[in-house]
N, C-alpha and C positions, 0 to 999 in steps of 0.2 A: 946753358939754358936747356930744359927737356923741352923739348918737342913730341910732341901730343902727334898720333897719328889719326887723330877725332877732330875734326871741323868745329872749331867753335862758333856756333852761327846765331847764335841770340844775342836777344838784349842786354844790355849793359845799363843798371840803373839804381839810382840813391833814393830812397825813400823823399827824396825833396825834389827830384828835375832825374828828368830824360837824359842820358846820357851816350850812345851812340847805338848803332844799327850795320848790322852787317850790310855792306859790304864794308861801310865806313870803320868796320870794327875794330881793327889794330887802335886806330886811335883814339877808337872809346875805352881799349884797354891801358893806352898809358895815360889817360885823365883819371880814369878809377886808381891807378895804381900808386897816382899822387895822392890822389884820397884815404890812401890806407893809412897813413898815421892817423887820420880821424881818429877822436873820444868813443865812435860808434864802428863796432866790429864785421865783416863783411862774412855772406854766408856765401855759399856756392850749392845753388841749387841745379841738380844734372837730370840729363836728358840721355837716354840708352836704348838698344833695340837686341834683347837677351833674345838666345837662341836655346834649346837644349844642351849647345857646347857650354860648360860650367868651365871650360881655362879660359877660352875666348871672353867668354863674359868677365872675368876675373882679372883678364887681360885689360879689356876696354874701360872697365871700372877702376882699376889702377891710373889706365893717364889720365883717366878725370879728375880722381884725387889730387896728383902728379901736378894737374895742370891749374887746379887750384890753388893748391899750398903754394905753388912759385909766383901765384897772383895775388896774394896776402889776404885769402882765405880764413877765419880762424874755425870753421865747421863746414862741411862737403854732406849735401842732403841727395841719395840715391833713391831710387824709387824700385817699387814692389816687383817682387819678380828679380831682382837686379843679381841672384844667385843664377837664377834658368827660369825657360819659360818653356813648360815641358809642352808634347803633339798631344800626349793623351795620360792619361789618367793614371798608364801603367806606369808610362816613362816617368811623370812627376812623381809618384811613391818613392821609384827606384831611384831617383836622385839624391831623396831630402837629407840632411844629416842631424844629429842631432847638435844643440847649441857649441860642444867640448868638438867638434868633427872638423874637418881640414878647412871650411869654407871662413869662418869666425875666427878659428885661430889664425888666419893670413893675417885678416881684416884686422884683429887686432895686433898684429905684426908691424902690419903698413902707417897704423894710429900713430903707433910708439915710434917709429923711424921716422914719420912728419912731424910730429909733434901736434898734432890733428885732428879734432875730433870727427866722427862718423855719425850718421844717422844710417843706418841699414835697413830701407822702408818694408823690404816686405821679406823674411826668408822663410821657406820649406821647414822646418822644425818637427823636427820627428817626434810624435805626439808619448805623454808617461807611458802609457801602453800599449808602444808601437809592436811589441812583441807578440799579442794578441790580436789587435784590431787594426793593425796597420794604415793608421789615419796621423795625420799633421796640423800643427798651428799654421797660420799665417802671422811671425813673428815679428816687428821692429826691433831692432837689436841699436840700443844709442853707446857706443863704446867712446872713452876719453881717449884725452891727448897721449895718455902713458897704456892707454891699450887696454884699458881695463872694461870690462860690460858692467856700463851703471843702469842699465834699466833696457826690460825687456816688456814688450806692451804684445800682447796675442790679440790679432782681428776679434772684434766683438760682430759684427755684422758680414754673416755672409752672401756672397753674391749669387742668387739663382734667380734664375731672367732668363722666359722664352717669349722672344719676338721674334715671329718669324718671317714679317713682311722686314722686318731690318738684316736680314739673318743671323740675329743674335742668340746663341744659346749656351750659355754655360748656366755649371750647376756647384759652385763649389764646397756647398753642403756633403757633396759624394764622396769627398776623402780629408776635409777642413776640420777641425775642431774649433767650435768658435770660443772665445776668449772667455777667462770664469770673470775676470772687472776690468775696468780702468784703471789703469797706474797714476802717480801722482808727477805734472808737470816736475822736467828736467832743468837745475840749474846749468847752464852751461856759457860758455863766452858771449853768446849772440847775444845770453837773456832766457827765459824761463820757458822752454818749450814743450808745449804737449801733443801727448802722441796719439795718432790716428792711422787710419789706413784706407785708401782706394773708397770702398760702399761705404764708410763710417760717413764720408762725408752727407751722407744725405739723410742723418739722423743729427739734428740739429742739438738735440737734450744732451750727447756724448759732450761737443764743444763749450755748451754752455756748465756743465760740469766742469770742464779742464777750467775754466776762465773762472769761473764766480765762486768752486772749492777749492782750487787748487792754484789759483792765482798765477793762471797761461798769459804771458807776453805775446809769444808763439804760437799759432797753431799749424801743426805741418799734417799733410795727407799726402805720402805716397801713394802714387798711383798706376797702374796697367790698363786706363776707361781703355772702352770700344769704341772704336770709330762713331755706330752710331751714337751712342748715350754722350759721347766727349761733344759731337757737335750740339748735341739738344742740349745738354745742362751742364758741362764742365766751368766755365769762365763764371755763369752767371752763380752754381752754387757754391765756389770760392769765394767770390765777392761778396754774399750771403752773408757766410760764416765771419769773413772778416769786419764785416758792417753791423753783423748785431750785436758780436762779441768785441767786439774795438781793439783787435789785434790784429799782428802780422800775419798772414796766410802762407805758408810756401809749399810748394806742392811740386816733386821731384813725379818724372814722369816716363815713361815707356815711350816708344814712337817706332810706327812701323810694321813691316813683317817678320814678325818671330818665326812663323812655318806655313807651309799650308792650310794650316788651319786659323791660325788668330792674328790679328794684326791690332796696334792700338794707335790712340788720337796723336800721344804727343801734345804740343802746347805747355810742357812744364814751364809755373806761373810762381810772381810773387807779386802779392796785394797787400796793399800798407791798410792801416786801423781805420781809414775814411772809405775805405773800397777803391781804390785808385789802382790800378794795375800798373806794378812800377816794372816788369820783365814778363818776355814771353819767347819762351826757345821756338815755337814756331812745330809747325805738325811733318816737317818732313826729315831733318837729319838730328841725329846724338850732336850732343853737345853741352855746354855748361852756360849759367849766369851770375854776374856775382850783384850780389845786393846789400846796400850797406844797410842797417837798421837802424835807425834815427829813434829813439824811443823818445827824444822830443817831441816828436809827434803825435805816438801813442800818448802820451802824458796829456799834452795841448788838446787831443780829439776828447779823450775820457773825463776830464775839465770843462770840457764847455760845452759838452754835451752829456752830462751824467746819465748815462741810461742805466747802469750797474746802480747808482743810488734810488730810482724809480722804480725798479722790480719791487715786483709785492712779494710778500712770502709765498711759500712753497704751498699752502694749505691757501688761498684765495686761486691758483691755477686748479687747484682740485675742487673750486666751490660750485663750478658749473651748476647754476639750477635747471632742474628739468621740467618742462611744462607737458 
């Protein structure tokens, strides 16, 4: 048995029923782990607190993987930042690599040794013409079971926000490229999942594209929120997403003090297709969830509630009369 040197402190839950709470945990994880022959595949959504140290990180994100796959995991969702979570501006330049660089080739190293697939929520991606302008993607990297990168999604939506009675200020226009489109939802074990990242979430037209073009099961948001923005809107704009678009939500997450300068919410969550919050890692330690997907569900919710049949065309949203 590996043993995990990372506190598994979340929720443990099936898209149908509750299934155990830390401290009860141990034996929420051998009820799930009868459950894994289930027809419906289990993800493992992780909870991490990146530092500027890139082995460390690398380290901690290994026994989560680690501690997945021995839990009968068939996909391990990391959240944004899960490379480094740089002090300042210089340091994050000076980290990034580009997609072919040590960080990716591990990852998919580890894929193909587990047999595993990755969702990689947010990595540093050394922009085409880093050699000029020295600026980066904010990349999702989703690599298969045999290690291979099937689909890379660059942030479309960057985050700049100063509030300063919250003390929030970042700016990541200052060294981010924001994404040329959207990719087209991933078939993968779980089910068809589309990609997003952190700010995407609070542009609702992105998710409703993944789902109504591109035919999203899934919708995952890695995330790094801030302390405040995660208390004001985190729970309620997952729930959102997953209630109008009548899919799974999963949303891998940050938690904690990265450095002196930034700390994040935490809360890494998953929300079945009715808006039910089936797991919640909680705002204070790293750790993982595993959640089975029942797409009975989704089926049963999108059935008897047609809202994707009721949408008008694209051209009656643009009819707006003006008086």
């Amino acid at each position: 048995m590996i043993k995990s040197l990372i506190p598994v402190t979340c929720i443990l839950a099936t898209s149908r029923k509750f299934i155990g709470l830390f401290p009860a945990c141990r034996q929420g994880l051998k009820q799930i782990n009868r459950m894994s022959t289930s027809q419906w595949p289990l993800a493992a959504v992780c909870q991490m607190t990146a530092t500027p140290d890139k082995a460390a990180n690398l380290s901690a994100c290994t026994q989560l993987v680690e501690e997945a796959k021995e839990r009968g995991a068939a996909m391990v969702f990391l959240p944004e930042g899960f490379d480094y979570i740089g002090s300042s501006r210089e340091e994050t330049l000076s980290l990034s690599e580009p997609l072919t660089g040590d960080t990716i080739t591990q990852y998919c190293q580890l894929a193909r040794k587990l047999g595993i697939w990755l969702s990689l929520g947010g990595f540093h991606e050394r922009g085409h013409d880093w050699g000029s302008d020295r600026r980066i993607y904010n990349s999702h990297v989703i690599i298969d079971e045999q290690g291979k990168t099937v689909s890379v999604y660059r942030k479309s939506h960057l985050f700049d926000m100063e509030l300063p009675e919250k003390g929030v200020s970042l700016k990541e226009s200052a060294f981010t490229i924001s994404g040329p489109s959207l990719v087209a939802p991933v078939q993968t074990p779980i089910g068809k999942v589309g990609l997003g990242i952190c700010y995407d979430l609070r542009f609702p037209e992105l998710s409703l594209a993944l789902q109504k073009d591109g035919g999203a099961q899934i919708l995952t948001y890695p995330s790094a929120f801030t302390v405040a923005t995660g208390r004001a809107h985190w729970e309620v704009l997952l729930r959102a997403r997953a209630i109008e678009n009548q899919c799974f939500v999963l949303a891998a997450a940050q938690v904690g003090q990265h450095h002196d300068k930034r700390a994040s919410y935490g809360h890494a969550l998953a929300v079945d297709p009715w808006g039910d919050v089936l797991a919640d890692c909680g705002g204070e330690k790293p750790g993982l969830m595993l959640v089975e997907l029942n797409m009975e569900k989704l089926y049963s919710t999108r059935k008897h509630m047609p809202v994707q049949q009721h949408r008008r065309d694209t051209v009656f949203y643009h009819s707006l009369e003006r008086t």
